[in-house]
C-alpha positions in Angstrom: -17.3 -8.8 -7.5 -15.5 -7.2 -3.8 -12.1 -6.7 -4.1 -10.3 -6.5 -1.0 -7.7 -4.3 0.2 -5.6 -5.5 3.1 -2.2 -4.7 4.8 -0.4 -7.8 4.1 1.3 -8.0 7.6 5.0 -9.1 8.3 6.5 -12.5 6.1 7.3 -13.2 10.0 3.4 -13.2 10.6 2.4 -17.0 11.4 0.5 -18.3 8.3 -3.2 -19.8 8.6 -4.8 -22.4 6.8 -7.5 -21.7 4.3 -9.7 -24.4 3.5 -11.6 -24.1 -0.1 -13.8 -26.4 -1.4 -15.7 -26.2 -4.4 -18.4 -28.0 -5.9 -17.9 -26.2 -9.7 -15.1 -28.5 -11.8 -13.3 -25.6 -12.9 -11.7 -24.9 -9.3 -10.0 -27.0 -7.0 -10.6 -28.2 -3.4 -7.8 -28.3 -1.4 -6.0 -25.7 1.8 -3.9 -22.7 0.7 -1.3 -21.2 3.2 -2.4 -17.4 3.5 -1.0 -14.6 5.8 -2.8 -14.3 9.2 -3.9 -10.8 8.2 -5.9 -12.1 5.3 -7.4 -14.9 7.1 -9.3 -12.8 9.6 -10.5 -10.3 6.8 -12.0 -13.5 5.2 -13.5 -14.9 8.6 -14.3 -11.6 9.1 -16.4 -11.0 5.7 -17.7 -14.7 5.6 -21.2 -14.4 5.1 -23.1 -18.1 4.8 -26.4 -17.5 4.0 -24.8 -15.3 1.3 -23.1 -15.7 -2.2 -20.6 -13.3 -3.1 -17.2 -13.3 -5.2 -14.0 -11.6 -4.0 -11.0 -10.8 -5.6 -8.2 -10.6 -3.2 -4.3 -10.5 -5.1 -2.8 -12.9 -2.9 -4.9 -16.0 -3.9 -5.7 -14.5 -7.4 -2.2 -13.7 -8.3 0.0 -16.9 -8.3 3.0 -15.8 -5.9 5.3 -18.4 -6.9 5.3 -16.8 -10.5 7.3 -13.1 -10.5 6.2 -12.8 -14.2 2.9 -13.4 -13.6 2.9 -11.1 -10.5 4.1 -8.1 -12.5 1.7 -8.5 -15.1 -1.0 -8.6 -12.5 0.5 -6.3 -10.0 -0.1 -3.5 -12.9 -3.7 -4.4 -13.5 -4.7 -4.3 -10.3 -5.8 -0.5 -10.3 -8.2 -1.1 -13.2 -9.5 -4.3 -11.0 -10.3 -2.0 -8.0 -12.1 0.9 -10.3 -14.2 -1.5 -11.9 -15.5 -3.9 -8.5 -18.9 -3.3 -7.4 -16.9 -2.7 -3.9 -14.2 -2.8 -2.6 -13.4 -3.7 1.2 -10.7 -2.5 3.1 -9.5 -4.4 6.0 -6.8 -2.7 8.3 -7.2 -5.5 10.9 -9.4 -6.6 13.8 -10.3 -3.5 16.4 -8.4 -2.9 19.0 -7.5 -0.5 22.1 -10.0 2.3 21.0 -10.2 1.7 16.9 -13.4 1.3 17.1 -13.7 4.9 18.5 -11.0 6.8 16.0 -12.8 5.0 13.2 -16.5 7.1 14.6 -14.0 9.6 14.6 -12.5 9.6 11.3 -16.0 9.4 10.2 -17.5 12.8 11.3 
């Protein structure tokens, strides 16, 4: 599996709608209200010709549940070590980023 790593953006940051369907019986279809920030890393890594599974700890971890969250929340360096990859999204390019990340690269 991909795990991503993404800045989760201000609680002020309008929310998008993420659609999920599912043909398996063992998830649910339905919309989930994610963070704008998460949204376009998704869009953004969407590949349709092309299976792949991604962990992300905003729609893995169940929010509503602090308990649950902490539990999680500790685990979640042992999920990033053992992920084929992990992806980290800092945001769509802007003024120049494109550049300082050639940059940062050298």
């Amino acid at each position: 599996f991909k795990a991503l790593s993404y800045a989760w953006g201000s609680t002020d940051t309008p929310q998008a709608e993420l659609v999920m369907s599912s043909t398996s019986s063992n998830y649910n279809s339905g919309t989930l209200g994610v963070q704008r920030n998460l949204y376009e890393a998704l869009r953004y890594l969407h590949f349709p010709t092309k299976r792949q599974t991604l962990w992300m700890n905003a729609i893995c971890i169940n929010q509503e549940d602090l308990d649950e969250m902490n539990k999680q929340i500790k685990r979640m360096k042992s999920l990033y070590e053992i992920a084929r990859h992990v992806v980290v999204w800092l945001g769509p390019s802007s003024d120049n980023s494109d550049l300082e990340c050639l940059t940062l690269s050298r």
